[in-house]
C-alpha positions as CSV (number, residue, x, y, z in Angstrom):
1,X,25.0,33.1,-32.6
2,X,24.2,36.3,-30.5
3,X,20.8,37.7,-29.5
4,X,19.7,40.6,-29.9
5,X,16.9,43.3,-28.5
6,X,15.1,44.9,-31.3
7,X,13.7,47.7,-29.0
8,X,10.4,49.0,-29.1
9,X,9.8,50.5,-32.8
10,X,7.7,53.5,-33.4
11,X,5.6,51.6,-35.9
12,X,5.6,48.0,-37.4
13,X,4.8,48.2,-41.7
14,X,3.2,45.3,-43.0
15,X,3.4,44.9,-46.8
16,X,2.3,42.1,-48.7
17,X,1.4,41.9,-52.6
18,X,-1.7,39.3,-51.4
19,X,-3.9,38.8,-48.2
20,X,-2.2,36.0,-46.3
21,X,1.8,36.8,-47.2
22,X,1.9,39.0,-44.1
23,X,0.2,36.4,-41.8
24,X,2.4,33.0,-43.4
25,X,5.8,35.1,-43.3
26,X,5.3,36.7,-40.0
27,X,2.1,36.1,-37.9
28,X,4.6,34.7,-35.1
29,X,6.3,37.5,-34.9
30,X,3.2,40.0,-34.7
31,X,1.6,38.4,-32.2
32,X,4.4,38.4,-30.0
33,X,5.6,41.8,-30.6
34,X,2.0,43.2,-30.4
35,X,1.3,41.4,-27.0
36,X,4.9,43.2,-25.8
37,X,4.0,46.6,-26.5
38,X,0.2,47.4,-26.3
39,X,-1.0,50.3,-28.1
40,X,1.9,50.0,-30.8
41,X,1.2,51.6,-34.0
42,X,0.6,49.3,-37.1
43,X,0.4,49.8,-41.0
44,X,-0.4,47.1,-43.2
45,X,-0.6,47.8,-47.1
46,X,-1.5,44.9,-49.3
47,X,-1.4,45.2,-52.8
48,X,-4.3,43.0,-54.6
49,X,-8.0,41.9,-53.1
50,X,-9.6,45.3,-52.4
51,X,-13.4,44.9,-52.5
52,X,-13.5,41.0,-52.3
53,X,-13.7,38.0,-49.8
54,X,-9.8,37.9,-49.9
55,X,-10.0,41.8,-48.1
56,X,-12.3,40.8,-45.6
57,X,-10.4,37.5,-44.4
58,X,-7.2,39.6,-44.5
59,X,-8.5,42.3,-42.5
60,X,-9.7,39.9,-39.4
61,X,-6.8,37.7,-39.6
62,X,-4.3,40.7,-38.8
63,X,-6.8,42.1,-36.3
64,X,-6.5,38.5,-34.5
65,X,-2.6,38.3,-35.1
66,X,-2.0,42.2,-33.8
67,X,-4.2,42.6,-30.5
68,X,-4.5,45.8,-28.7
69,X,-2.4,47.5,-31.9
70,X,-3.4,50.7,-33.4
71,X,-4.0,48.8,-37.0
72,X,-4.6,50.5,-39.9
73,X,-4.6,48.2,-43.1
74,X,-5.2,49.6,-46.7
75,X,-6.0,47.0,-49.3
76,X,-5.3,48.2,-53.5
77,X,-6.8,46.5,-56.2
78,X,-3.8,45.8,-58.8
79,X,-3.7,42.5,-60.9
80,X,-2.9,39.6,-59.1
81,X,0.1,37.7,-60.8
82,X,0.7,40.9,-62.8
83,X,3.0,43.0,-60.4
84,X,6.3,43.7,-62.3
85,X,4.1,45.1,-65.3
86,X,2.8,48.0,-62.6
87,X,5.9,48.9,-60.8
88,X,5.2,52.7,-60.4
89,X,2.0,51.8,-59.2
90,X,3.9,49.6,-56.3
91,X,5.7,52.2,-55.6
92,X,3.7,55.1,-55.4
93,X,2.0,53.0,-52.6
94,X,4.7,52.0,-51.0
95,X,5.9,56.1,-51.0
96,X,2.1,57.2,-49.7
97,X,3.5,54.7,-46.3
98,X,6.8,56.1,-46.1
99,X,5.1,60.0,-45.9
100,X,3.2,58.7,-43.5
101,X,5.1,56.9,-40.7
102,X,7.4,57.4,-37.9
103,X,10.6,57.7,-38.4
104,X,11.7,54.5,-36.1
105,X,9.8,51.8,-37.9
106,X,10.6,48.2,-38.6
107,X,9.8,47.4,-42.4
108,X,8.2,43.5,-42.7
109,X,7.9,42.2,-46.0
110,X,8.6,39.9,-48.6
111,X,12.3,39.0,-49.6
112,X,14.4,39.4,-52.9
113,X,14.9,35.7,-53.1
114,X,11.1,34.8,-53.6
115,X,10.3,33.0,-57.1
116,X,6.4,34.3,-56.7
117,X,7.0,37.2,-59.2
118,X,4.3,39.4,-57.1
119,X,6.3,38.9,-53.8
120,X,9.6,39.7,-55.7
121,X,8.4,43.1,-57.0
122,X,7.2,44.3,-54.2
123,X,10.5,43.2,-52.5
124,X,12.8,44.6,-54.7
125,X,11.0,48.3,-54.4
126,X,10.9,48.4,-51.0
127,X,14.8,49.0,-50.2
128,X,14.4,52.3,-52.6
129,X,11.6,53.9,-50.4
130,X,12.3,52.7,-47.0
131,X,15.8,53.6,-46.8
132,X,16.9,54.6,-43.4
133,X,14.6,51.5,-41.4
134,X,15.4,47.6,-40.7
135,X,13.7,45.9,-43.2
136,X,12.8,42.2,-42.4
137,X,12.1,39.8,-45.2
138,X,9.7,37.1,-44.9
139,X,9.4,33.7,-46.5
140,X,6.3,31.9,-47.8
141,X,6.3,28.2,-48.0
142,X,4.8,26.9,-51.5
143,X,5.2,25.1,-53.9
144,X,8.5,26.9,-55.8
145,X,11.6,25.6,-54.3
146,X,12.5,28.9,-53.0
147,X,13.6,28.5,-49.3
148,X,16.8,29.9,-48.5
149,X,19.6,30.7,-46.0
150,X,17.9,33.7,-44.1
151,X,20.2,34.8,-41.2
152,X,17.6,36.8,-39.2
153,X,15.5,34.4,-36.3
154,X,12.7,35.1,-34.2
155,X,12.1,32.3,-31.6
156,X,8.1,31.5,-31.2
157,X,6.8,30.1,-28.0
158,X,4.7,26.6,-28.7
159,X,1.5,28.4,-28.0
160,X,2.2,31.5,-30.4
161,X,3.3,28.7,-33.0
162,X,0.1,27.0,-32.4
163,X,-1.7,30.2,-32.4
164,X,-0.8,31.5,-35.4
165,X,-1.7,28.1,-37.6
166,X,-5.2,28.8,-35.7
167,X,-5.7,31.9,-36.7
168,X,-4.4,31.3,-40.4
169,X,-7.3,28.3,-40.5
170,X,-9.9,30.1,-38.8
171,X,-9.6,33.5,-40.7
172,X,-8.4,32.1,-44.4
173,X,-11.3,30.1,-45.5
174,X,-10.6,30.5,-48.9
175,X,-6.9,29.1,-48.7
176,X,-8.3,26.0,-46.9
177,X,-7.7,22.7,-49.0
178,X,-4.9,24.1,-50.9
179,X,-1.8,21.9,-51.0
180,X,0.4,24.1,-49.2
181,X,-1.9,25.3,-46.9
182,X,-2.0,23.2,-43.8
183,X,-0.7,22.5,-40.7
184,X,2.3,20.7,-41.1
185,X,3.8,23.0,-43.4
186,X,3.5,26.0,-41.0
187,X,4.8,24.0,-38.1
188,X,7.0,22.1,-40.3
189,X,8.9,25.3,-41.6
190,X,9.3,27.0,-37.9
191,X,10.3,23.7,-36.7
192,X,12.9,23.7,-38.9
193,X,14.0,27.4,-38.4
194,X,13.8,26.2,-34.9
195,X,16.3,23.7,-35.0
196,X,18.4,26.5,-36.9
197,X,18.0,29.0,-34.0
198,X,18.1,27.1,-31.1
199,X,14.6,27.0,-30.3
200,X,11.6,24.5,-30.7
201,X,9.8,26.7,-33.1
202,X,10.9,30.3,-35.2
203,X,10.4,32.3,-37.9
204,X,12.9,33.3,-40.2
205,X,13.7,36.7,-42.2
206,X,16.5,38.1,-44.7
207,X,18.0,41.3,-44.2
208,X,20.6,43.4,-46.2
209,X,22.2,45.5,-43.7
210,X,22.4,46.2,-39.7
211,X,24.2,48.7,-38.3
212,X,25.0,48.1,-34.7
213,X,25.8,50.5,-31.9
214,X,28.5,49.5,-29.2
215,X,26.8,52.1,-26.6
C-alpha cells in the first residue's frame, strides 16, 4: 500500500442525488481537505429537496463540514426514488457544473456499485460529463447489502471522525431515529475502512482510473 498526495485541486464538486449522501460518504474528507486549503472553491449540486426542510439541513451541514470554503450549493427539485426515469434531467445538471468549473477539480460522488437506484444514476452519468478529472466515489451505509471492495482510503483523525458524526446529528434532524442513522454505523464503517488502511478511522472511495506521473 503506497500513499499518495492529492495536491491542492482548483475546486472540490460535491454531487449527491439527496441531502445527506455528500455528508455520509465524505464529510471526513471535506473537513479535512477544507481545513488544509482555506479559501478553496466548492460546488455542491444535489439533485432532490429544493424548497423543503431537507435543503435547509443540507445547506448548514456542508457549511459546518467545509469551513472557510468558497461554497456554493444548488439544490433541484426531481423525484426522490424516481432518478433513472429523468436521466437527461441528471445530466443537464450535471453538464451546467462541468461549464462552470476549473479545469483541476476533484469529482466526489456516489459509486456505480450502489443498489439505491437514485445514487446509481447519478453515478453512472457522471463519468460521461466529468471526463478529464479524478472522480472519487463514495459509499453510504444502509440497509442494502451494498458495501464493497473500494481501493481508494482517506485516513480521518479521531477528532474529524468524531466531528463529522456531530455534525451529521446536529444538522440532520430529520434523519435522526432512522435505523441506519446513528453513531455506530458511521464510526463502525471508518473503523472498519480503518483497519483496511492502516489507520484507526477512514473513509473509503472507488475510482475507475488514475494516471500517475513519475516526475
Amino acid at each position: 500500500m503506497m500513499r499518495f498526495d492529492l495536491g491542492q485541486p482548483d475546486t472540490l464538486v460535491l454531487l449527491g442525488a439527496h441531502c445527506d449522501d455528500i455528508a455520509i460518504g465524505a464529510g471526513g474528507l471535506l473537513l479535512s481537505l477544507c481545513r488544509r486549503w482555506p479559501g478553496i472553491e466548492v460546488r455542491a449540486l444535489v439533485l432532490t429537496g429544493m424548497g423543503t426542510e431537507r435543503e435547509m439541513e443540507e445547506q448548514k451541514a456542508l457549511a459546518s463540514l467545509c469551513p472557510r470554503a468558497s461554497l456554493d450549493l444548488t439544490v433541484l427539485d426531481l423525484p426522490d426514488g424516481r432518478m433513472p426515469s429523468r436521466w437527461e434531467e441528471v445530466k443537464s445538471a450535471l453538464e451546467v457544473v462541468r461549464s462552470e468549473i476549473a479545469e483541476q477539480a476533484v469529482v466526489i460522488g456516489p459509486h456505480r456499485g450502489d443498489a439505491h437506484q437514485d445514487h446509481r444514476c447519478l453515478a453512472e452519468i457522471v463519468p460521461s460529463v466529468f471526463r478529464g478529472h479524478l472522480l472519487l466515489g463514495y459509499e453510504i451505509v444502509k440497509w442494502d447489502a451494498d458495501l464493497g471492495q473500494p481501493s481508494v482510503f482517506f485516513p480521518l483523525d479521531d477528532e474529524v471522525a468524531e466531528e463529522k458524526v456531530e455534525v451529521l446529528h446536529a444538522h440532520y434532524r430529520s434523519q435522526v431515529g432512522r435505523q441506519w442513522f446513528d453513531r455506530e454505523a458511521f464510526l463502525g464503517l471508518a473503523r472498519l475502512r480503518g483497519v483496511q488502511s492502516r489507520s484507526r478511522y477512514a473513509e473509503a472511495f472507488y475510482t475507475d482510473k488514475v494516471v500517475l506521473g513519475g516526475g
